[in-house]
VMD Tcl script that draws the C-alpha trace (Angstrom):
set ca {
  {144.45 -47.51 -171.60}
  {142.03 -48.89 -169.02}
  {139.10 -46.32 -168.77}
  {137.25 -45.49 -165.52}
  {134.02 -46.06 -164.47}
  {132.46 -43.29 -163.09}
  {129.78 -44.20 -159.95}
  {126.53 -43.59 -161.05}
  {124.42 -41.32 -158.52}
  {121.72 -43.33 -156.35}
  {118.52 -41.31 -156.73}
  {116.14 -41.70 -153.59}
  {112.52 -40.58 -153.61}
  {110.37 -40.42 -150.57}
  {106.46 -40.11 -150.76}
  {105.29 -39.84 -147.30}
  {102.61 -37.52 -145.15}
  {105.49 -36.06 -142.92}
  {108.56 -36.22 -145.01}
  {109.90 -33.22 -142.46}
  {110.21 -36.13 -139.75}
  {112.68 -38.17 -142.28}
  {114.88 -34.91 -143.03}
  {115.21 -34.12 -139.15}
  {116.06 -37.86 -139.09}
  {119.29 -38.12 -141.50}
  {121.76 -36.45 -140.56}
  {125.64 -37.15 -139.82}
  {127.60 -38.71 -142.87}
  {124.20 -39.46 -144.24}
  {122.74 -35.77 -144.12}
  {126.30 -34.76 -145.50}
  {125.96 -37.24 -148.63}
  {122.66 -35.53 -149.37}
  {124.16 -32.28 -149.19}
  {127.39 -33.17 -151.92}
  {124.93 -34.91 -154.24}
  {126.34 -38.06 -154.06}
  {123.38 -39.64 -153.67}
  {120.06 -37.72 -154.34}
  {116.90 -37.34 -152.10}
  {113.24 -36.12 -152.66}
  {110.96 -35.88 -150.46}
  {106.88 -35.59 -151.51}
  {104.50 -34.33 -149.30}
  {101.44 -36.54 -149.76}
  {99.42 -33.85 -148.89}
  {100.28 -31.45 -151.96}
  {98.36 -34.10 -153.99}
  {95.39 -34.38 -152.36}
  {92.05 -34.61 -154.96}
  {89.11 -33.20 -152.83}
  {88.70 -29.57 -151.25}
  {90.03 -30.38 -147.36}
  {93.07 -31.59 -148.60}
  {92.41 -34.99 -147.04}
  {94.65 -38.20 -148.61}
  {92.47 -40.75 -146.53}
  {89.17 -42.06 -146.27}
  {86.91 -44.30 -144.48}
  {87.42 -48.41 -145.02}
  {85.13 -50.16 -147.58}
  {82.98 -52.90 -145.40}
  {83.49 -50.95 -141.90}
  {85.99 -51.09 -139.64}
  {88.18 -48.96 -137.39}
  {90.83 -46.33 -138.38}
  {91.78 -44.38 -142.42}
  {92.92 -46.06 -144.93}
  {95.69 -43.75 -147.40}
  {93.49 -43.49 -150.62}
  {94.79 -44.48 -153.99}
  {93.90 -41.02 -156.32}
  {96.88 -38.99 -154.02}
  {99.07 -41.64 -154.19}
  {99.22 -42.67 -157.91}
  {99.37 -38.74 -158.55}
  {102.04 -38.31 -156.60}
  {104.32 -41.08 -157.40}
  {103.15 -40.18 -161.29}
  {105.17 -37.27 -160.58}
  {108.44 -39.34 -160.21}
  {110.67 -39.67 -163.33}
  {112.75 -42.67 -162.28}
  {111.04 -44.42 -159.49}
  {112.96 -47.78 -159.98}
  {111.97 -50.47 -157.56}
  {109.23 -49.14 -154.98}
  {108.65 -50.07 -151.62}
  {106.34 -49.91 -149.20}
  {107.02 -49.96 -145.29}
  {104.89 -51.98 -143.84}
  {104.56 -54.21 -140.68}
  {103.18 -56.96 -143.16}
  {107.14 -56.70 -145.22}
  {109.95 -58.77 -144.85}
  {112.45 -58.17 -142.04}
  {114.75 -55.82 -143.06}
  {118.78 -56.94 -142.41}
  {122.23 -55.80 -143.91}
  {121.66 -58.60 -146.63}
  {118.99 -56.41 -147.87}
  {120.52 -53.35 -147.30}
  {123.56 -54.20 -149.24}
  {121.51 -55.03 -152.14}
  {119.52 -52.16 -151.86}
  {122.56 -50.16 -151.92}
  {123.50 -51.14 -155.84}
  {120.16 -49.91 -157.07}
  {120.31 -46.65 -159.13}
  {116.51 -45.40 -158.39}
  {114.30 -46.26 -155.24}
  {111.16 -45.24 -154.09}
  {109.46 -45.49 -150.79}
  {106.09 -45.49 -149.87}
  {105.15 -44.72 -146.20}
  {101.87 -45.25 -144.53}
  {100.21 -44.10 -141.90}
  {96.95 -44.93 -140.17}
  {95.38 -48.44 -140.87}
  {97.55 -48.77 -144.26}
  {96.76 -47.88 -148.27}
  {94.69 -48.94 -150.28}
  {95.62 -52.45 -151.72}
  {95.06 -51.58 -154.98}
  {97.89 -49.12 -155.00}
  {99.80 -52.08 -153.87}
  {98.64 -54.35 -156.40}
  {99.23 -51.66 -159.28}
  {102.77 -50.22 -157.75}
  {104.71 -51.75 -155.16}
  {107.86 -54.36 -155.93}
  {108.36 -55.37 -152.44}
  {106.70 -54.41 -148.79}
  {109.93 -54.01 -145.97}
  {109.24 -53.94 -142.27}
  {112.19 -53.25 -139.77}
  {110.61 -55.63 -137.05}
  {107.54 -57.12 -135.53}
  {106.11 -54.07 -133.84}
  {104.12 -51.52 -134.69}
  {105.02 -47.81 -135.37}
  {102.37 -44.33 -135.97}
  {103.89 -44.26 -139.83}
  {106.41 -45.62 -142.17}
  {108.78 -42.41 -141.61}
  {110.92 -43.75 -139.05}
  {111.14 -46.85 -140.83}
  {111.86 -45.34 -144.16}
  {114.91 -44.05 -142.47}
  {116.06 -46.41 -140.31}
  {116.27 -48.44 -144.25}
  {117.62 -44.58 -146.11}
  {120.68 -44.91 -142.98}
  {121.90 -48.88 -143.84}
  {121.70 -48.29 -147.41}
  {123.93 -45.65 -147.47}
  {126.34 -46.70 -144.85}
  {126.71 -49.20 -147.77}
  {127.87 -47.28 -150.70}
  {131.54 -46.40 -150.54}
  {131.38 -42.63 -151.65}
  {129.53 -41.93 -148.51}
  {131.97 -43.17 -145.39}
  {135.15 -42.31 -145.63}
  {136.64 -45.41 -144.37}
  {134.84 -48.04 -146.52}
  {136.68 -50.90 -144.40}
  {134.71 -49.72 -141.28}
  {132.02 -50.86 -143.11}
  {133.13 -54.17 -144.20}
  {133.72 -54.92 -140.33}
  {130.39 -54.07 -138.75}
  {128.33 -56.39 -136.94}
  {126.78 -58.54 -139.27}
  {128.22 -57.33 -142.60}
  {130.22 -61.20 -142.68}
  {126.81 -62.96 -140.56}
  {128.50 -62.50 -137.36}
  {128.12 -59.58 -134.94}
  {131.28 -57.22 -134.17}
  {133.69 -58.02 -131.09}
  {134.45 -56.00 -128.44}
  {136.27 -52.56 -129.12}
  {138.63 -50.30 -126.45}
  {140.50 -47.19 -126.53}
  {142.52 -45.23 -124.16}
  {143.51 -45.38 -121.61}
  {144.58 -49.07 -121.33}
  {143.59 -49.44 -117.71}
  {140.77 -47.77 -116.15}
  {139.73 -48.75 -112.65}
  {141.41 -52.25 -112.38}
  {140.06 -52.59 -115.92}
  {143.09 -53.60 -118.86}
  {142.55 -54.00 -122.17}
  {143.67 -57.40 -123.43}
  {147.33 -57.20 -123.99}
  {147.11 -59.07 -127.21}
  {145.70 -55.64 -128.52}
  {149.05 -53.71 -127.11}
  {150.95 -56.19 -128.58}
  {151.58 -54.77 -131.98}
  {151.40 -58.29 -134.08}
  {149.43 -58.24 -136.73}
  {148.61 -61.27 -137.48}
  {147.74 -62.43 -133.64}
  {145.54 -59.21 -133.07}
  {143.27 -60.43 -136.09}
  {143.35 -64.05 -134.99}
  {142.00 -62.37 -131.33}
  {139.43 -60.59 -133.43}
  {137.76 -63.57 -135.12}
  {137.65 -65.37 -132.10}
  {135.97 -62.84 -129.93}
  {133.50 -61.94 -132.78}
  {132.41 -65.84 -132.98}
  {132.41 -65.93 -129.54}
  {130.37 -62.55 -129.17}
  {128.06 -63.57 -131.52}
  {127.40 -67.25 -130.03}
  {126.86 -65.35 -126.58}
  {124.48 -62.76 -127.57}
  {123.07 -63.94 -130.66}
  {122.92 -67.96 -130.83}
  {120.17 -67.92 -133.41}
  {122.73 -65.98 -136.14}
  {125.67 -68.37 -134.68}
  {123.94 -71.44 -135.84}
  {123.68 -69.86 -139.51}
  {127.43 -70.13 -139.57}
  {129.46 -72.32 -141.42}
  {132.21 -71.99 -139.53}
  {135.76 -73.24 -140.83}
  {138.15 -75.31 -139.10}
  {140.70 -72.14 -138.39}
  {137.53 -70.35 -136.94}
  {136.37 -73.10 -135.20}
  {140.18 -73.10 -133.62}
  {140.45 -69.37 -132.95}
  {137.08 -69.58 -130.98}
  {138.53 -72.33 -128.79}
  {141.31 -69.84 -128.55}
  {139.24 -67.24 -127.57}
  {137.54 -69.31 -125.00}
  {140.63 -70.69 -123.47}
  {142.01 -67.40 -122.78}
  {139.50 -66.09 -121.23}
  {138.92 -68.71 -118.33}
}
mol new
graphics top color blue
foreach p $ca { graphics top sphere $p radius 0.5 }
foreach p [lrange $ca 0 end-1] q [lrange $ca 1 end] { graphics top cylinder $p $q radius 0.2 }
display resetview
């Protein structure tokens, strides 16, 4: 008798200065996976574990210089209060790019923890001592790591397959196979001497996901010619774009 294997729970801790702006941010399916315990979420208020009488986390830079920096004492006390921390990460501007490659492996890990800044950064000792890997979601600059921690919190969870109902949705989004999704309609099939194309009225299988390949490699060349070149496209891909081209001239 083949036994099952039950999914283990993903536990997600979040130390941050304004973990109220990451709860107001996560809600939908997400907010809903919180609330059956599929996956777990704690948030830390920074500020609870602060080790001087204002309260105060932050402190003026060694060697001058404008801004805070977040200082070490709060932050080791606070993440000492974490039983499984597993891999940590810091959001930070000076991170990797975040992309669904990442968030896919992200996904698999039993125990995360994020670290989110705020004013000129934390202390790099903290850094040194604690953090597995730095993640930025883009060259720009935000007030804190908040947003960013759940911009990262939504695409991992979109990946686990206890949270959306429809797992397959998932496997189809825009650059979940390196290509970016193709054009989608709905009713009604004509609006305003707009049609949908009639291969997607046509009811055959087969030619419908042909039409589907061919738009998303042609979709993805138009709009995003720096992931199209990543491709390695095969010959039946490279046929259905040519297709997809020719039918639309």
């Amino acid at each position: 008798m083949q036994k099952k294997h039950r999914l283990k729970n993903m536990n997600i801790n979040v130390i941050s200065l304004f973990p109220e702006i990451i709860e107001a941010s996560l809600k939908g399916l997400v907010g809903k996976a919180f609330e059956k315990k599929i996956v777990e979420l704690e948030l830390l208020d920074l500020k609870e574990y602060s080790h001087n009488e204002y309260g105060s986390v932050d402190d003026a830079p060694y060697g001058g210089g404008e801004g805070m920096v977040m200082a070490i004492e709060p932050l080791e006390s606070c993440l000492n209060t974490i039983k499984e921390t597993g891999k940590v990460i810091y959001l930070s501007p000076q991170g990797q790019v975040f992309n669904q490659t990442k968030a896919i492996e992200l996904s698999k890990l039993e125990n995360i923890t994020f670290v989110c800044g705020r004013y000129e950064g934390i202390d790099q000792r903290f850094i040194d001592k604690y953090v597995d890997e730095e993640i930025s979601i883009g060259d720009y600059i935000l007030s804190g790591g908040e947003i960013a921690c759940s911009v990262v919190i939504d695409a991992i969870m979109r990946n686990k397959n206890s949270v959306i109902g429809n797992f397959e949705s998932v496997k189809n989004d825009s650059l979940s196979k390196g290509r970016l999704k193709g054009h989608v309609f709905t009713r009604p099939n004509e609006y305003q001497d707009q049609k949908v194309p009639e291969i997607l009225l046509s009811g055959d299988h087969r030619k419908i996901e042909e039409w589907k390949i061919g738009n998303s490699l042609w979709v993805t060349r138009e709009k995003r010619p720096d992931l199209f070149k990543q491709l390695q496209l095969s010959e039946k891909e490279m046929i259905l774009l040519r297709q997809y081209e020719d039918s639309i001239l």
